[in-house]
C-alpha positions as CSV (number, residue, x, y, z in Angstrom):
1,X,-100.4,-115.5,156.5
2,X,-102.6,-112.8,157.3
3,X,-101.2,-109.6,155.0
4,X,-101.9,-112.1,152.1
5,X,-105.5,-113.4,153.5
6,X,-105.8,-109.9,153.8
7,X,-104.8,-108.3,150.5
8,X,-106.6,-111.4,148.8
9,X,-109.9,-110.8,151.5
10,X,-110.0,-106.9,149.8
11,X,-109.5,-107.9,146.0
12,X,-112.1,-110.8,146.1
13,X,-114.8,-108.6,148.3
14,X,-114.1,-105.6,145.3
15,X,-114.5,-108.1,142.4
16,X,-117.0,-109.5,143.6
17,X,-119.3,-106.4,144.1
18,X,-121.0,-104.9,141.0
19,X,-120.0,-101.2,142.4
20,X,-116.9,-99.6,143.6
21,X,-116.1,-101.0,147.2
22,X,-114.4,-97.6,149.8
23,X,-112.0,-100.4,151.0
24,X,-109.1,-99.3,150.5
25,X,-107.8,-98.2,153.7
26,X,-107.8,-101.9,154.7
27,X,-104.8,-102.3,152.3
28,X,-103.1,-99.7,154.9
29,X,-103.0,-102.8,157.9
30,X,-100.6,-105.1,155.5
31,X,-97.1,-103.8,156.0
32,X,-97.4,-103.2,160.0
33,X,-98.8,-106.8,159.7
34,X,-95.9,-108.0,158.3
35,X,-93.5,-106.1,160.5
36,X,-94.6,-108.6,163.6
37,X,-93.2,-111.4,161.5
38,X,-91.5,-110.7,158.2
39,X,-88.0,-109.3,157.5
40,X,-88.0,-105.7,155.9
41,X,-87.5,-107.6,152.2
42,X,-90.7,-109.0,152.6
43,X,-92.0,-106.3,153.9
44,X,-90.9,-104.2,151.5
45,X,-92.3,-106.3,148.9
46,X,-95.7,-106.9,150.5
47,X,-95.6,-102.9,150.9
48,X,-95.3,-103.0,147.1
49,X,-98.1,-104.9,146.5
50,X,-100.7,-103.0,148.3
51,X,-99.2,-100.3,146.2
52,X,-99.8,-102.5,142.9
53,X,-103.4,-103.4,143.7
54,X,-104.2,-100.0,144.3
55,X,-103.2,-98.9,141.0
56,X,-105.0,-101.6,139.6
57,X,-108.1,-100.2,137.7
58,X,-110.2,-103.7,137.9
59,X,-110.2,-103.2,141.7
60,X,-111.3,-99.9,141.7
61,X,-109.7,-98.7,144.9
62,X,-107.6,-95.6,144.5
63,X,-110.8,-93.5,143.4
64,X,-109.0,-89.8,143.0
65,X,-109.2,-87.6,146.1
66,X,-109.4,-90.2,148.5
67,X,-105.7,-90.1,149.5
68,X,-105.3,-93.9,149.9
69,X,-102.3,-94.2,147.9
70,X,-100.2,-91.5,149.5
71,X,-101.3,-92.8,152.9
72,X,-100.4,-96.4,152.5
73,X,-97.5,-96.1,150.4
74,X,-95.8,-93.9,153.7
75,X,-97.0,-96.8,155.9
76,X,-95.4,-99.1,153.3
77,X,-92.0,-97.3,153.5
78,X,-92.1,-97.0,157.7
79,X,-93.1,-100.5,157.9
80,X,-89.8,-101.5,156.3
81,X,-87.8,-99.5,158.5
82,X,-89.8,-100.6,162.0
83,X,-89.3,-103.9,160.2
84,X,-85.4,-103.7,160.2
85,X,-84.8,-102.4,163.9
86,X,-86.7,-105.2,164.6
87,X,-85.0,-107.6,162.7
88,X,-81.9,-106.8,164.4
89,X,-83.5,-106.5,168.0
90,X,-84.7,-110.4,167.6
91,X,-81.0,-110.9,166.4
92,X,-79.8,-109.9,169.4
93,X,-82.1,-111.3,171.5
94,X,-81.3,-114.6,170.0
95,X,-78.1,-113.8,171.1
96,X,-78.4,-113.3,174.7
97,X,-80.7,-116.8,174.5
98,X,-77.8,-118.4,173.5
99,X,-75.4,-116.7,176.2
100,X,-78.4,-117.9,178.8
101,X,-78.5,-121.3,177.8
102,X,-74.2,-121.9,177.5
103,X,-74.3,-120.0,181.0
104,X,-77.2,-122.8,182.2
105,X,-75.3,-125.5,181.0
106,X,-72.0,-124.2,182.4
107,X,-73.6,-123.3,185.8
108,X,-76.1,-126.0,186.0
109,X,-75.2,-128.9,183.2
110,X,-77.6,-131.4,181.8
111,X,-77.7,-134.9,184.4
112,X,-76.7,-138.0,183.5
113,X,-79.3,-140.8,183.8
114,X,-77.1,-142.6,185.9
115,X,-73.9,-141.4,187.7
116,X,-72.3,-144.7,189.5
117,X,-74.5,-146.8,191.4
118,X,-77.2,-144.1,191.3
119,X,-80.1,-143.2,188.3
120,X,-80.3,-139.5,188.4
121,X,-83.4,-137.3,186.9
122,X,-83.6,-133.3,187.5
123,X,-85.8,-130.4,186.7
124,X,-85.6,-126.7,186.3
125,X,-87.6,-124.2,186.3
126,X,-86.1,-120.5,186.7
127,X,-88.5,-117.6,188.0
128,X,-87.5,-114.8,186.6
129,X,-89.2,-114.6,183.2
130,X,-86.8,-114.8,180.1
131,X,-84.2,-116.2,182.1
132,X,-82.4,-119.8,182.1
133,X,-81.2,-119.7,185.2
134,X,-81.9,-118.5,188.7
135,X,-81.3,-119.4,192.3
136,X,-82.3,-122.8,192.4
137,X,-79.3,-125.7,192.1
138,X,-78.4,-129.2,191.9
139,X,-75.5,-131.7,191.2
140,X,-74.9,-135.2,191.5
141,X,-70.7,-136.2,191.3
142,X,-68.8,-139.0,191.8
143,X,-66.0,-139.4,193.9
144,X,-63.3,-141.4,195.7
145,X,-65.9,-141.4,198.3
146,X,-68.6,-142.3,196.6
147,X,-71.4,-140.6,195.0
148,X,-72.6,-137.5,196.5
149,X,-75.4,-135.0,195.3
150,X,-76.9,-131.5,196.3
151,X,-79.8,-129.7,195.8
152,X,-80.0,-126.3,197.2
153,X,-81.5,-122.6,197.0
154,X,-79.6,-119.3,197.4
155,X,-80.5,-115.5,198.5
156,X,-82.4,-114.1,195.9
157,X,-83.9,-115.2,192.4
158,X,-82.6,-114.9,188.8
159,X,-79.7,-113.3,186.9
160,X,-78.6,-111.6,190.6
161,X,-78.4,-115.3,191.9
162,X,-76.4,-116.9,189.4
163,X,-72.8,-115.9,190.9
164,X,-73.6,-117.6,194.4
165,X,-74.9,-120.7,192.6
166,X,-71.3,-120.8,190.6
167,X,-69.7,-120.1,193.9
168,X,-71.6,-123.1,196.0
169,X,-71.3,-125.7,193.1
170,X,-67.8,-125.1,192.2
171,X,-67.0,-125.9,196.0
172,X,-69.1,-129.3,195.8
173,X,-67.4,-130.3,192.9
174,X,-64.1,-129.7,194.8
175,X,-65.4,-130.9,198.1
176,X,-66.1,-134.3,196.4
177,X,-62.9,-135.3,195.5
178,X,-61.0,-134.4,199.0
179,X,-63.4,-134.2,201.4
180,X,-63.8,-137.9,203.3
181,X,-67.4,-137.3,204.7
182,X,-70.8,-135.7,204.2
183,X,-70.1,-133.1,206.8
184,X,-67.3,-131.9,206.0
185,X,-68.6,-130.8,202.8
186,X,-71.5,-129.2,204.3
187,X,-69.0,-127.3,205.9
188,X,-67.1,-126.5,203.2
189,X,-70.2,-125.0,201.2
190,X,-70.5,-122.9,204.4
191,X,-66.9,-121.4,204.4
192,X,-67.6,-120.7,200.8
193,X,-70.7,-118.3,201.1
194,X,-68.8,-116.7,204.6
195,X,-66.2,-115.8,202.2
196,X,-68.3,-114.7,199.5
197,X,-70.8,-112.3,201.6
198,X,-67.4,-109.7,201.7
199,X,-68.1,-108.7,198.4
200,X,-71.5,-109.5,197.9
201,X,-74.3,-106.5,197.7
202,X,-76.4,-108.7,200.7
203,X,-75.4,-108.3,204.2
204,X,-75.3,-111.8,204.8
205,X,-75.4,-114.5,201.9
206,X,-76.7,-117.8,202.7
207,X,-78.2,-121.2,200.7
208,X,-80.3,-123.5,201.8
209,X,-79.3,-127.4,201.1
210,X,-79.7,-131.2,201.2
211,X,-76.4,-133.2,200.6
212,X,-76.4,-136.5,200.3
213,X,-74.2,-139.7,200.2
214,X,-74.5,-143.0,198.9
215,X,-72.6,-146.2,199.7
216,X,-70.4,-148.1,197.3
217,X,-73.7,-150.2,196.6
218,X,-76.4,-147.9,197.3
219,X,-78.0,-149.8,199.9
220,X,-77.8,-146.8,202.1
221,X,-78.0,-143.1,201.7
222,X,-76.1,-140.7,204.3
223,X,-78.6,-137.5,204.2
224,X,-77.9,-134.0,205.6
225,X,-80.2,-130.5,205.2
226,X,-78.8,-127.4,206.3
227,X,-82.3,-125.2,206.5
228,X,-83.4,-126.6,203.4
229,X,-86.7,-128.7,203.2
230,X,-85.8,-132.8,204.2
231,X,-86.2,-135.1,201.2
232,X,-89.0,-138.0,200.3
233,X,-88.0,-141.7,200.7
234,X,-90.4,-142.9,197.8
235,X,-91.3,-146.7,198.4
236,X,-94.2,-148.0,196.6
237,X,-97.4,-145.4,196.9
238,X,-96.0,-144.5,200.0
239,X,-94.2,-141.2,200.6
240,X,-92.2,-140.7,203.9
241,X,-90.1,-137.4,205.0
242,X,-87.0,-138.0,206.2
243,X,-86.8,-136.9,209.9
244,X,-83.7,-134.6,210.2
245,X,-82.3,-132.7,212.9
246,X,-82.6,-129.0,212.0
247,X,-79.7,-126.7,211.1
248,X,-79.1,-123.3,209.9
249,X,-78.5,-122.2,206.3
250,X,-75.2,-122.1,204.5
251,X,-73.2,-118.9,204.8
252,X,-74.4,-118.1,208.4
253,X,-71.4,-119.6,210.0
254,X,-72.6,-123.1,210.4
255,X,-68.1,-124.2,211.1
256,X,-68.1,-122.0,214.0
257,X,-70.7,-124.3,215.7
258,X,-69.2,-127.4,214.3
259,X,-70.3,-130.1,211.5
260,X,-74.0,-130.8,211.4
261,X,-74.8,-134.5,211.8
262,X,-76.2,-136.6,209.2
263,X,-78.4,-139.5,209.2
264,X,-78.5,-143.1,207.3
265,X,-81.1,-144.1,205.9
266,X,-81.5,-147.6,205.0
267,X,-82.4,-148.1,200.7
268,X,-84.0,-151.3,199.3
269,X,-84.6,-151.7,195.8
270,X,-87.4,-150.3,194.6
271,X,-86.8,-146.9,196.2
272,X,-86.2,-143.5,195.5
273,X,-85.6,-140.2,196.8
274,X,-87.3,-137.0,196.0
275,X,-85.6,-133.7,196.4
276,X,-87.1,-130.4,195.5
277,X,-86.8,-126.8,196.2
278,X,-89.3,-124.7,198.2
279,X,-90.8,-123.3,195.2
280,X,-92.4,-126.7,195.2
281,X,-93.9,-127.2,198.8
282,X,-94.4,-123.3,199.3
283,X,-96.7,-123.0,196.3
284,X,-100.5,-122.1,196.4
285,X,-103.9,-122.3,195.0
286,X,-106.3,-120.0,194.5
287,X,-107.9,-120.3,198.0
288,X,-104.1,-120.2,199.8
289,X,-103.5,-123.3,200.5
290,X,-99.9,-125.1,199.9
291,X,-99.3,-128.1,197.3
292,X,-99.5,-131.0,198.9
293,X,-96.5,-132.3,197.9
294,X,-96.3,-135.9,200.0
295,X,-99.6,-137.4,199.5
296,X,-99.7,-136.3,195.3
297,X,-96.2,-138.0,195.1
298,X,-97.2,-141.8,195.4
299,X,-99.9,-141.9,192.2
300,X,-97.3,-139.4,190.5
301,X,-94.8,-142.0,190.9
302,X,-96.3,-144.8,189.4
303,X,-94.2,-146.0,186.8
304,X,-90.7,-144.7,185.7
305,X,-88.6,-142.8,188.1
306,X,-87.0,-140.6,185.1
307,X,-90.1,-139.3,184.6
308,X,-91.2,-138.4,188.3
309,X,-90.2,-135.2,187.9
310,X,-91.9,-133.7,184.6
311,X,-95.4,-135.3,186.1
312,X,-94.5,-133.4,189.5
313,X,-94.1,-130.3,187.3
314,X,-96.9,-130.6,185.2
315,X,-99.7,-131.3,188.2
316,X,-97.7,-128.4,189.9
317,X,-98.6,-126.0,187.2
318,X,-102.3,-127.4,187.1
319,X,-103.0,-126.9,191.0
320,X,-101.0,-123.5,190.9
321,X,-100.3,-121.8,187.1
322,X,-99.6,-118.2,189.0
323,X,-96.3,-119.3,191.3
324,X,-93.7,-117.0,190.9
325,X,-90.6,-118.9,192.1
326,X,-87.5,-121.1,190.9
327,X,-88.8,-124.8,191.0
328,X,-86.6,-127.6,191.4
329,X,-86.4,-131.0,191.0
330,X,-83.7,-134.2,192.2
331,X,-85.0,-137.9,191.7
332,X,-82.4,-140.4,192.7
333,X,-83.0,-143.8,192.3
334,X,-80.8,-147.1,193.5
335,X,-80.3,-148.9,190.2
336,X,-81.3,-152.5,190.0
337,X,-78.1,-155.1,190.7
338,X,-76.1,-156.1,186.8
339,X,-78.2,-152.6,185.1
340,X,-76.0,-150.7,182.8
């Protein structure tokens, strides 16, 4: 609305005084106003208004010799122009959006709120500004052996990252349906990046990753982290780390040294598990010091589980609005015996 506030602004202020008002050059802001959000017809035609109320003898602002006119009618006419390219450039922008956000969905789809036995809630956040998608990914399947999810981080960040993550979660999805334990799959992911690092530009490709496995009743989860940070058992407002033996990262040749072992942990009803990238636990204030992930979690997760997440994210962004990383999110939740 401001090229009209404006032109109205200029014709009120030279009514409104008893003399003749040297003004006019304001008129000359209108059409590059309107390029930032008008099409070139409206600019065009906002162009010819200035023109109009120049040549308007009540407002008494094209006095001869003062070269307003010319001046703002050639503004006028390159407005439209700067007006079009633009036009088009937001066309194409929009676009590549939409490219972004089929690729995001293709790569990384929406959750379900429950997959089996399981309630499922995620959250994504890519780095790379502009972008959809990054580094950062998650899944959660079901399978003749039960449901099984992963949450994981490859080499690098953004656009660059993308092929690995299609690489790793085309595997998993694979892995679920024929592979009959947790490790195995773990090893699987491996062989995948070991045979994607021959034509990648990296001279070795690895991911970080937490798999996990539920029973046919999710009283028990079967948990597994290859270099990646160990997820939160959530039980009430307290929030407990799972202890897990250390491994390497995917990719680094983790099925020359065998399967890593996995470790059951116990579920009861009421709790959930809390997944979540390094761009989570590895993120700083102002004075350097890491978000304290574990003891913010318990009065976070008061309340609905689906919803865990997005308060995560938002008291993230409050304790540290400059962090420059892919941020994501897995809550998993046991669902309650006869829920739909």
């Amino acid at each position: 609305m401001l090229p009209l506030a404006l032109i109205a602004g200029v014709c009120a202020a030279t009514l409104a005084s008893p003399g003749p008002l040297d003004i006019g050059f304001l008129l000359a802001a209108i059409p590059p106003l309107a390029v930032l959000s008008y099409g070139p017809w409206a600019t065009a035609l906002l162009g010819a208004s200035v023109v109009i109320v120049l040549n308007i003898p009540a407002f008494r602002l094209n006095r001869p010799g003062n070269g307003d006119l010319l001046t703002i009618s050639f503004v006028a006419v390159l407005s439209v122009f700067v007006s079009y390219v633009r036009s088009r450039r937001d066309a194409q922008l929009d676009l590549e959006r939409t490219v972004a956000e089929a690729a995001q969905r293709a790569v990384v789809p929406p959750l379900p709120e429950r997959v089996g036995p399981v309630r499922c809630a995620g959250l994504y956040r890519a780095a790379q500004h502009g972008t959809l998608v990054g580094g950062d990914f998650f899944d959660v399947r079901q399978g003749p052996y039960g449901v099984r999810a992963v949450l994981g981080d490859v080499q690098g960040h953004g656009l660059s990252a993308v092929s690995t993550v299609a690489s790793l979660l085309g595997a998993f999805r694979e892995a679920v349906l024929d592979q009959p334990d947790l490790e195995s799959v773990a090893v699987r992911l491996d062989r995948r990046l070991v045979v994607d690092s021959a034509s990648s530009r990296y001279a070795e490709l690895f991911a970080t990753a937490v798999l996990l496995e539920f029973s046919p009743d999710a009283r028990s989860v079967r948990v597994l982290s290859c270099g990646h940070p160990a997820p939160l058992l959530l039980c009430g407002t307290r929030a407990t780390e799972i202890e897990l033996a250390a491994w390497t990262p995917l990719g680094l040749g983790l099925s020359d040294d065998g399967p890593p072992a996995g470790l059951t942990v116990p579920l009861a009803p009421g709790h959930s598990l809390f997944l979540s990238s390094d761009g989570v636990t590895e993120a700083r204030d102002g004075d350097d010091v890491f978000y304290p992930l574990t003891d913010r979690l318990p009065a976070l997760a008061d309340g609905d589980p689906a919803v865990l997440a997005d308060r995560v994210w938002a008291d993230l962004v409050r304790y540290c609005p400059a962090f420059d990383d892919d941020v994501t999110m897995l809550v998993l939740t046991p669902a309650s015996p006869g829920a739909r």
